[in-house]
FIKOLZA-1660 file (N, C-alpha, C; in steps of 0.1 Angstrom, whole numbers, plus 5000, padded with zeros to 4 digits):
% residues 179
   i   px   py   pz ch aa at
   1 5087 4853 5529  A  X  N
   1 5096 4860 5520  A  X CA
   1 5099 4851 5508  A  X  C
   2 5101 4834 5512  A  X  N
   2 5104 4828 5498  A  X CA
   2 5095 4827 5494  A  X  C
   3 5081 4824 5490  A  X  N
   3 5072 4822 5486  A  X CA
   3 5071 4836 5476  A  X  C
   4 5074 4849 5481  A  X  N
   4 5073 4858 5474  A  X CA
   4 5085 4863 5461  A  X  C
   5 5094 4856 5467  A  X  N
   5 5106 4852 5456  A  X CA
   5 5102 4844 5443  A  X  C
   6 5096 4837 5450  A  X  N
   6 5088 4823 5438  A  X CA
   6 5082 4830 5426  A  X  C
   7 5072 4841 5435  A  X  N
   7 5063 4844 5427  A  X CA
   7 5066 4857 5413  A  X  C
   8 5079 4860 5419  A  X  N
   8 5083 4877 5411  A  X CA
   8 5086 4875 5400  A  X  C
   9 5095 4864 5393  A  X  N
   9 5092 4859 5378  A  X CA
   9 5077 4858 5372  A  X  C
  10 5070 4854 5381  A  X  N
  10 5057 4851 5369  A  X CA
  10 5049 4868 5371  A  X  C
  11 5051 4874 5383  A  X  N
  11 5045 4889 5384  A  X CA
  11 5055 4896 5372  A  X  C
  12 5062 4898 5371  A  X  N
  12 5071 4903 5365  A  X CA
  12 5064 4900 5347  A  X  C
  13 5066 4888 5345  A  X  N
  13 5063 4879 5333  A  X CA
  13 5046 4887 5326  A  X  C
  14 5038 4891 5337  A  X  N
  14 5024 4889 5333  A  X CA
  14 5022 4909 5333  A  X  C
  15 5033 4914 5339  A  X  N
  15 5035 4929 5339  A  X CA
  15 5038 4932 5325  A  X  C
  16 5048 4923 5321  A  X  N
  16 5054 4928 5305  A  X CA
  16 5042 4927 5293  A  X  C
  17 5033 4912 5297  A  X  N
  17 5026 4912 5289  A  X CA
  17 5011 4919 5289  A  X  C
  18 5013 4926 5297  A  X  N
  18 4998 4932 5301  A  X CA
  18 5003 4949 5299  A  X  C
  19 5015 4951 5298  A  X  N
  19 5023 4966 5293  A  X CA
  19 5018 4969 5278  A  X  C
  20 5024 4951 5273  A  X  N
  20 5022 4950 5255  A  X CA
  20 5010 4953 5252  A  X  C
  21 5000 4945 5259  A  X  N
  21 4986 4941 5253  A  X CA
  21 4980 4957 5257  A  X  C
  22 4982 4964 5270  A  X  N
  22 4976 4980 5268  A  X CA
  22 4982 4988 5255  A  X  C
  23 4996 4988 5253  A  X  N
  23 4998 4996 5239  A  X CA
  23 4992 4995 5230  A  X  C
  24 4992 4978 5228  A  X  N
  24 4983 4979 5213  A  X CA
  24 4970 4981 5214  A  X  C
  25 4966 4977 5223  A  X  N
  25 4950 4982 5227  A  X CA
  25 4946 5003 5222  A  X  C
  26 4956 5010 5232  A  X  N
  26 4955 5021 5231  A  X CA
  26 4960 5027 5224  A  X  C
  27 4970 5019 5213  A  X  N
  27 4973 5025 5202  A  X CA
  27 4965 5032 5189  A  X  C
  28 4964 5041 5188  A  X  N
  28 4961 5050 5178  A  X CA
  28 4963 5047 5162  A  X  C
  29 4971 5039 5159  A  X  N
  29 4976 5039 5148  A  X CA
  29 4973 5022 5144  A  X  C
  30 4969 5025 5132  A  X  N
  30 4958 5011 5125  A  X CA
  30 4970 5008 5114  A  X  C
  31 4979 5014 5107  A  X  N
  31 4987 5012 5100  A  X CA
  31 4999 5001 5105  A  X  C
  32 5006 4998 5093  A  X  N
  32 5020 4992 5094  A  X CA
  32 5026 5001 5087  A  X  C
  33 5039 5001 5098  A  X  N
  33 5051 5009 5094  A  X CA
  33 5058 5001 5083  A  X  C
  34 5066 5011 5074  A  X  N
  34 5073 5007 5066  A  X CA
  34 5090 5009 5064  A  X  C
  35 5097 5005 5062  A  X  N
  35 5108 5010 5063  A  X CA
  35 5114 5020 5049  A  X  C
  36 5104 5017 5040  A  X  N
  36 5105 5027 5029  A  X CA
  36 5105 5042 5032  A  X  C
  37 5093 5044 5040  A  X  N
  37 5091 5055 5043  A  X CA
  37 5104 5067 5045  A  X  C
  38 5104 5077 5039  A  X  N
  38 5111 5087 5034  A  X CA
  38 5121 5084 5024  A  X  C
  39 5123 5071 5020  A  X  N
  39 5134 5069 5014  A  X CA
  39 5132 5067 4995  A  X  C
  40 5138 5068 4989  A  X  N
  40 5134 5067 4973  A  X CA
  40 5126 5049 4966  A  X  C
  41 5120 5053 4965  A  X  N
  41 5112 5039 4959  A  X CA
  41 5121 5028 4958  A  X  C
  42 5115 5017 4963  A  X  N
  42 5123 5002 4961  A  X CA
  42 5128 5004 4941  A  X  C
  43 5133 4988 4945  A  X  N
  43 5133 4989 4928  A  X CA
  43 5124 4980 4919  A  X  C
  44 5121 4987 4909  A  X  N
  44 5104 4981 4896  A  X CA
  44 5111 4973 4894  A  X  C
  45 5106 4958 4889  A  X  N
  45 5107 4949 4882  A  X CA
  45 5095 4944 4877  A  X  C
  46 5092 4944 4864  A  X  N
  46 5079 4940 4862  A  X CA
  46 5080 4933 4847  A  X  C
  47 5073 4926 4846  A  X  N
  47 5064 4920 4832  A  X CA
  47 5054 4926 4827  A  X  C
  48 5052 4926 4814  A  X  N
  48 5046 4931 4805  A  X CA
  48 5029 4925 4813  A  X  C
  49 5018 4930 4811  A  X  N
  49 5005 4930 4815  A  X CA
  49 4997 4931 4807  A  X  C
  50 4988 4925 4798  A  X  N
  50 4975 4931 4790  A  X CA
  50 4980 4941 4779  A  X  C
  51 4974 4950 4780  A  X  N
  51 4974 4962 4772  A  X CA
  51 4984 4975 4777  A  X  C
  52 4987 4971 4790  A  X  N
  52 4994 4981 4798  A  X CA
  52 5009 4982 4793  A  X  C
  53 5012 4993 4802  A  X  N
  53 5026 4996 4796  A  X CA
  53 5033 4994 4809  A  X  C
  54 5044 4984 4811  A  X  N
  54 5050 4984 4821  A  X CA
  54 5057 4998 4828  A  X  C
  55 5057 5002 4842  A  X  N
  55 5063 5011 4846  A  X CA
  55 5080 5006 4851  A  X  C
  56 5089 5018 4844  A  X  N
  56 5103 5019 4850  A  X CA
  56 5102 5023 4865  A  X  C
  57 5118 5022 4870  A  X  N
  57 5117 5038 4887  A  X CA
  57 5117 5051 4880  A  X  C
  58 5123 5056 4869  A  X  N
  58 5119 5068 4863  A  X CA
  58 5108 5071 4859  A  X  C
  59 5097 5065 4863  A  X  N
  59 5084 5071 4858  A  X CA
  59 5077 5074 4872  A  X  C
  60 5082 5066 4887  A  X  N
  60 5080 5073 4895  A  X CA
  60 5086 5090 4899  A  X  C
  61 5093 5092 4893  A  X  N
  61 5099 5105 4893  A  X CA
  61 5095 5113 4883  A  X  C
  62 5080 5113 4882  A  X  N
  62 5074 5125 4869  A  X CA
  62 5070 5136 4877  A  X  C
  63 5079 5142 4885  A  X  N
  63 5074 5156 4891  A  X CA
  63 5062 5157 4901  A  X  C
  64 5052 5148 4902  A  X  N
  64 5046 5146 4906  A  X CA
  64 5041 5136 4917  A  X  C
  65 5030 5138 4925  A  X  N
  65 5026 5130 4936  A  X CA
  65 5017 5117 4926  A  X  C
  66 5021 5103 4927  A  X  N
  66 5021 5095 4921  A  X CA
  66 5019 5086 4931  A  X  C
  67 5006 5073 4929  A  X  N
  67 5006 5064 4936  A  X CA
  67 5006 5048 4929  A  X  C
  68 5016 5037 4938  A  X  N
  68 5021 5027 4936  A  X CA
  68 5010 5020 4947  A  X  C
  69 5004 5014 4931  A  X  N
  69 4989 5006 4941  A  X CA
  69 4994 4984 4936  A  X  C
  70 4997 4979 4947  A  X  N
  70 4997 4962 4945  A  X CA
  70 4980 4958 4947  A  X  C
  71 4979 4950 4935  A  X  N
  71 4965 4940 4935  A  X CA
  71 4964 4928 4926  A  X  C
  72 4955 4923 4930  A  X  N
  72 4951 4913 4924  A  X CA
  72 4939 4905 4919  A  X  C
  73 4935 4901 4911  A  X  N
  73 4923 4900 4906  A  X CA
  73 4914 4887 4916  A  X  C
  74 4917 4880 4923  A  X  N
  74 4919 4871 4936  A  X CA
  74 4914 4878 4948  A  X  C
  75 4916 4891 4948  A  X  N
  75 4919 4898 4963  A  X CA
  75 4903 4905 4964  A  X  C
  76 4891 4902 4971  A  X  N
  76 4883 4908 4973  A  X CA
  76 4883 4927 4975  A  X  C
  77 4895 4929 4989  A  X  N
  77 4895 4939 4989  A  X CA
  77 4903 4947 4979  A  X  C
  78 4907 4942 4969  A  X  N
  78 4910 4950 4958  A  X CA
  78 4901 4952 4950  A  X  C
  79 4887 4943 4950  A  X  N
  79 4876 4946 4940  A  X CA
  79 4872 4959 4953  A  X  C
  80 4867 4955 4960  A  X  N
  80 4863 4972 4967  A  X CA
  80 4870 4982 4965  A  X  C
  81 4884 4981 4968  A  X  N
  81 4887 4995 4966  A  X CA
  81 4890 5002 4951  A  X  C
  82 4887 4995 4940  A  X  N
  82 4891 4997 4924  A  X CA
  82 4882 5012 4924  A  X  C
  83 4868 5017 4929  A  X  N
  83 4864 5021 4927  A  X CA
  83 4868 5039 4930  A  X  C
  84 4874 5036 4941  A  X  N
  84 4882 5048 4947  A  X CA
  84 4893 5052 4938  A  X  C
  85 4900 5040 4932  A  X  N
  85 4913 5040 4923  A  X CA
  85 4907 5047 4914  A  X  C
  86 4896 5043 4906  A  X  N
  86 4888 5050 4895  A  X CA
  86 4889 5061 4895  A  X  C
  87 4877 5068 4908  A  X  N
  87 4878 5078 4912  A  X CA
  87 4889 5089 4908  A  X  C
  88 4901 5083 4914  A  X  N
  88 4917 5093 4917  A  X CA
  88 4921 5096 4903  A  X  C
  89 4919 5083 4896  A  X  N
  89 4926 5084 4885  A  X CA
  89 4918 5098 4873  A  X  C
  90 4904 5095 4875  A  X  N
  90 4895 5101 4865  A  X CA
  90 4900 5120 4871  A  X  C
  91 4905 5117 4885  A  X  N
  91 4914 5137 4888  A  X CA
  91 4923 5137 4884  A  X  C
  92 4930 5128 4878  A  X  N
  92 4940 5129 4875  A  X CA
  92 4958 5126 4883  A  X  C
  93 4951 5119 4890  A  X  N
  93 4965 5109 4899  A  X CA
  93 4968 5099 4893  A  X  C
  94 4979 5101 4889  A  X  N
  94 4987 5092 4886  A  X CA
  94 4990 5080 4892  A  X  C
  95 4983 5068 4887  A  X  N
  95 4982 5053 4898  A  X CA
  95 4992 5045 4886  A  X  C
  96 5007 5043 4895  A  X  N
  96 5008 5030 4889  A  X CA
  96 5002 5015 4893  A  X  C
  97 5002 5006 4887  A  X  N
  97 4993 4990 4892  A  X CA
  97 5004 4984 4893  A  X  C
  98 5003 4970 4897  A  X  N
  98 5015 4958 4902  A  X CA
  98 5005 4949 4902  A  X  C
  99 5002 4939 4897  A  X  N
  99 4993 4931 4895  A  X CA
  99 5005 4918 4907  A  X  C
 100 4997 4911 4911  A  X  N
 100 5005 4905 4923  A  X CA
 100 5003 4889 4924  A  X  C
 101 5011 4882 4918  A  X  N
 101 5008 4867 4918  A  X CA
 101 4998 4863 4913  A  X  C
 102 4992 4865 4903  A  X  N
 102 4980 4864 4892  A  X CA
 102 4986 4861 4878  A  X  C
 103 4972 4855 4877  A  X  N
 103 4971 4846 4862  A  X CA
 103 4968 4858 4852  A  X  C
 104 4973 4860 4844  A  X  N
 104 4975 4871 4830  A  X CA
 104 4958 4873 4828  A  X  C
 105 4954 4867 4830  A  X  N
 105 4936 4860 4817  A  X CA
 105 4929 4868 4827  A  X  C
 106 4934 4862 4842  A  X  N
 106 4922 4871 4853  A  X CA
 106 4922 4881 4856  A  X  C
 107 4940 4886 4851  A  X  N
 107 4942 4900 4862  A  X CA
 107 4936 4908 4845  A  X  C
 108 4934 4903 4835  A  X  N
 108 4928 4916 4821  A  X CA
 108 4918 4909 4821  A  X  C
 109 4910 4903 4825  A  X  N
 109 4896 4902 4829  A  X CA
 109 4889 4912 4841  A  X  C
 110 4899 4908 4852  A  X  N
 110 4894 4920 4864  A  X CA
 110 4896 4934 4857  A  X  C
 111 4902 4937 4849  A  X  N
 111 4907 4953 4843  A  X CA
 111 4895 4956 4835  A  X  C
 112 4894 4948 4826  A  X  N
 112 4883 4950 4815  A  X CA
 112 4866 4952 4821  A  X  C
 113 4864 4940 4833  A  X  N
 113 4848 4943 4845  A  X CA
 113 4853 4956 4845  A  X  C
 114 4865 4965 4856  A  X  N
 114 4859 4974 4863  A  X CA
 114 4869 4985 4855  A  X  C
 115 4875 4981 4847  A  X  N
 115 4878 4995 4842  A  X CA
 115 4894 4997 4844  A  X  C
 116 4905 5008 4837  A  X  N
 116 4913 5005 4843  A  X CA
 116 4925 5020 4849  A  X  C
 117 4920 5019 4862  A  X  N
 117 4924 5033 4869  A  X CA
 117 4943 5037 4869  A  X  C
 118 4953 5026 4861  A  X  N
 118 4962 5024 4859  A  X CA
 118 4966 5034 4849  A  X  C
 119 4976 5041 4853  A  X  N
 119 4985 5053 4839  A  X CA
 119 4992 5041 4832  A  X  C
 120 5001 5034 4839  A  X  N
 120 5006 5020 4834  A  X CA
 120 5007 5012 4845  A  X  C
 121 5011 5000 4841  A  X  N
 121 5011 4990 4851  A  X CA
 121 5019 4976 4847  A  X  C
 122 5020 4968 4852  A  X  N
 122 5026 4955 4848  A  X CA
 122 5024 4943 4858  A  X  C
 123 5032 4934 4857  A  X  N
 123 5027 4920 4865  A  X CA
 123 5042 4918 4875  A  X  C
 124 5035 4912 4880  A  X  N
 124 5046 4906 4893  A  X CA
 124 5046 4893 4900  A  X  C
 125 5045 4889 4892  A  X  N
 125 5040 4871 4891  A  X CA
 125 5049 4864 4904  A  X  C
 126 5057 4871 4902  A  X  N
 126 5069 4858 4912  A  X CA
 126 5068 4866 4925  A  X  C
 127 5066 4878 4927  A  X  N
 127 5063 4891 4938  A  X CA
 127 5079 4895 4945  A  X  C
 128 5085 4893 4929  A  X  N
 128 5100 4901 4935  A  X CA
 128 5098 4910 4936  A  X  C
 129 5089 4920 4929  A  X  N
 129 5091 4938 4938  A  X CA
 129 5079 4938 4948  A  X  C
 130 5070 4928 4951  A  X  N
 130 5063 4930 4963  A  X CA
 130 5075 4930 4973  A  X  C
 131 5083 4920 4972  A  X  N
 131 5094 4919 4982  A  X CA
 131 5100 4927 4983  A  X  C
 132 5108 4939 4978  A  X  N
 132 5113 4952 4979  A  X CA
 132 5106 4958 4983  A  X  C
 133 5093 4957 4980  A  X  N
 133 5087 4969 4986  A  X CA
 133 5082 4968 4998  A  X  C
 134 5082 4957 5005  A  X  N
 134 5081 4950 5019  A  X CA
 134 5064 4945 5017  A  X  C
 135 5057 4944 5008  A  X  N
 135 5044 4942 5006  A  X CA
 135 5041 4926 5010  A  X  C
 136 5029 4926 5017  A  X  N
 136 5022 4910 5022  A  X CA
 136 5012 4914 5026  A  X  C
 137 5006 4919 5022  A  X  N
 137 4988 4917 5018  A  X CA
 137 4985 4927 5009  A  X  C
 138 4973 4923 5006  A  X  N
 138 4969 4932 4994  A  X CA
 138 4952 4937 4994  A  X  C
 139 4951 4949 4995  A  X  N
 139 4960 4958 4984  A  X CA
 139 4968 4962 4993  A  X  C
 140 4978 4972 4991  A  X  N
 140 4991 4981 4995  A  X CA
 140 4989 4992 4988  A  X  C
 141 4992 5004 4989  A  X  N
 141 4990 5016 4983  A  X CA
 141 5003 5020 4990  A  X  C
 142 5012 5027 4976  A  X  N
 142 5020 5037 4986  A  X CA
 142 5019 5053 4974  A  X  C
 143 5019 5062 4987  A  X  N
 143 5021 5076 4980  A  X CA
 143 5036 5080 4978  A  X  C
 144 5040 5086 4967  A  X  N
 144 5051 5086 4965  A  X CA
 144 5053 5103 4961  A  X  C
 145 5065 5112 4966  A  X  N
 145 5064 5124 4961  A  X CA
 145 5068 5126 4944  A  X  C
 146 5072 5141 4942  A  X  N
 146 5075 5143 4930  A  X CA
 146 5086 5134 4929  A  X  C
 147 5096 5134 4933  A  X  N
 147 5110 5130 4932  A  X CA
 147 5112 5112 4935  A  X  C
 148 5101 5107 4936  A  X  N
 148 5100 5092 4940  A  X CA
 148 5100 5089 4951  A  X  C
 149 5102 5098 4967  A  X  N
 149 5104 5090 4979  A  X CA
 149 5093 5091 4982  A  X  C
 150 5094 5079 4989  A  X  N
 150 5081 5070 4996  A  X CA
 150 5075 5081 5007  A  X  C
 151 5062 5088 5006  A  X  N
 151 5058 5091 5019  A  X CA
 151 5043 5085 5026  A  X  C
 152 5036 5077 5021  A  X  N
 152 5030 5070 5030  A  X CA
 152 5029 5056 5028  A  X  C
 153 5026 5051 5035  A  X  N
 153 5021 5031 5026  A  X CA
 153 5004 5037 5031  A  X  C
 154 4997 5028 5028  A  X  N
 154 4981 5025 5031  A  X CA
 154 4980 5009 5023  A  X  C
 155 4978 5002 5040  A  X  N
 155 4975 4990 5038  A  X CA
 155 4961 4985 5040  A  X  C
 156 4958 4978 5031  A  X  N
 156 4943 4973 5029  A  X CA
 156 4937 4981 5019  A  X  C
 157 4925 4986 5018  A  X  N
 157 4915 4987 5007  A  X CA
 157 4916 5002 5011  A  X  C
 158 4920 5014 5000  A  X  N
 158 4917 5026 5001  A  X CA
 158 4905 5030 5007  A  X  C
 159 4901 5033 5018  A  X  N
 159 4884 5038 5021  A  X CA
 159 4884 5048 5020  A  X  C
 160 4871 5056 5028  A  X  N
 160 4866 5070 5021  A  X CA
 160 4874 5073 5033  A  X  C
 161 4876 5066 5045  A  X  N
 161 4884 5074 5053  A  X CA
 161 4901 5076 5052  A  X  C
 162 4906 5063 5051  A  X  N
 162 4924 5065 5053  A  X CA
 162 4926 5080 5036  A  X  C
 163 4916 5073 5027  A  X  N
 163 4914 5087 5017  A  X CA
 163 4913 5098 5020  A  X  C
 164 4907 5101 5029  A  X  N
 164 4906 5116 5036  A  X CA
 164 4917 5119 5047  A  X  C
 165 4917 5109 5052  A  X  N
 165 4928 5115 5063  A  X CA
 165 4944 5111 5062  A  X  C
 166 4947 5105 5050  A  X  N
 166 4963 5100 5045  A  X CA
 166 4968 5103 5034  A  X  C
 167 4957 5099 5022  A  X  N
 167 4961 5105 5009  A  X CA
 167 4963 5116 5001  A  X  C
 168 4946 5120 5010  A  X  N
 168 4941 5137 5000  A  X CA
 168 4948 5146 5006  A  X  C
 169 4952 5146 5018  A  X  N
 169 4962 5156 5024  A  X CA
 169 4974 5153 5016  A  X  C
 170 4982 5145 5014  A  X  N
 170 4993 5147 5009  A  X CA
 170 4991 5153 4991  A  X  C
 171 4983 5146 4988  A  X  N
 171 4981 5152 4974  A  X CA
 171 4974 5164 4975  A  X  C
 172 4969 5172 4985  A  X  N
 172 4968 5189 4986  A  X CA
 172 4982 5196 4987  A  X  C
 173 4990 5187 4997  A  X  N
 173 5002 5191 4994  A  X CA
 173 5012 5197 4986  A  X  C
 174 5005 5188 4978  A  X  N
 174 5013 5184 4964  A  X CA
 174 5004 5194 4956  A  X  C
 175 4997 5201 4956  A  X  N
 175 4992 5210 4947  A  X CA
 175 4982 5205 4942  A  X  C
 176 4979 5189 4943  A  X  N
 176 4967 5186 4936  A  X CA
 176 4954 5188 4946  A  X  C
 177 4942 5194 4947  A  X  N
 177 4929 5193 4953  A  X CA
 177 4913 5186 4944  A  X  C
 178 4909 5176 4953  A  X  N
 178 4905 5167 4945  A  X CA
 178 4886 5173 4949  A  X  C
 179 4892 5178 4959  A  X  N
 179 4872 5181 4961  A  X CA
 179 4872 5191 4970  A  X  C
% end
């Protein structure tokens, strides 16, 4: 009986962690939660950028489904997903940009290579609104409604999939249909 006393802390101990490690295993969901989510957009702070026109929070509130994309000219997976951005923008979605701890020269170098899928955009050198916006890796995408509250984040590189099954639904929602 004492020997089995001994042992019910570490049974116990290797139950909890073997509870954790099945969740995340069989968890469903590839995302990080956000605490933005349903709530009205953090707040813009931004620096002027290139050619771009810095965005206010009142420009997230143009009636419309509008997306708040962070990158950086540094970030590989922001050179992959630029082309999706492209894409959205050329239907007519409204992308704002956040250029994110970058040098002025490289982030309107990376714009000028691939083009630039930004309505407006600005810099965020010091990443005080990455920090509102709870952002730490890049890219970040958040979808935002007509009225500015936050309804999705999409972390990492927009693919053809989280695009299909995160984005384009909400922007059907929204009245826009992209294909």
């Amino acid at each position: 009986m004492r020997n089995w006393l001994f042992a019910l802390p570490f049974i116990i101990i290797i139950s909890v962690i073997g509870l954790f490690g099945l969740s995340n295993f069989f968890s469903l969901s590839d995302e990080l939660s956000s605490t933005a989510i349903g709530q009205l957009a953090p707040k813009v702070q931004l620096e002027p950028l290139a050619d771009s026109i810095p965005f206010a929070q009142v420009d997230l509130m143009r009636g419309q489904v509008t997306l708040v994309n962070f990158w950086a000219s540094w970030c590989a997976p922001c050179r992959a997903e630029h082309a999706t951005l492209m894409e959205l923008a050329a239907h007519g979605v409204p992308i704002m940009g956040v250029n994110y701890k970058d040098s002025p020269d490289n982030a309107s170098a990376f714009l000028s290579e691939l083009g630039t899928p930004y309505l407006m955009g600005g810099a965020d050198p010091q990443a005080r609104m990455a920090l509102d916006w709870g952002v730490y890796g890049l890219p970040e995408t958040f979808v935002l409604d007509p009225n500015g509250k936050v309804l999705q984040r999409v972390t990492g590189p927009l693919t053809q999939r989280n695009l299909e099954t995160r984005v384009l639904p909400m922007l059907k929602d929204a009245g826009l249909s992209l294909y």
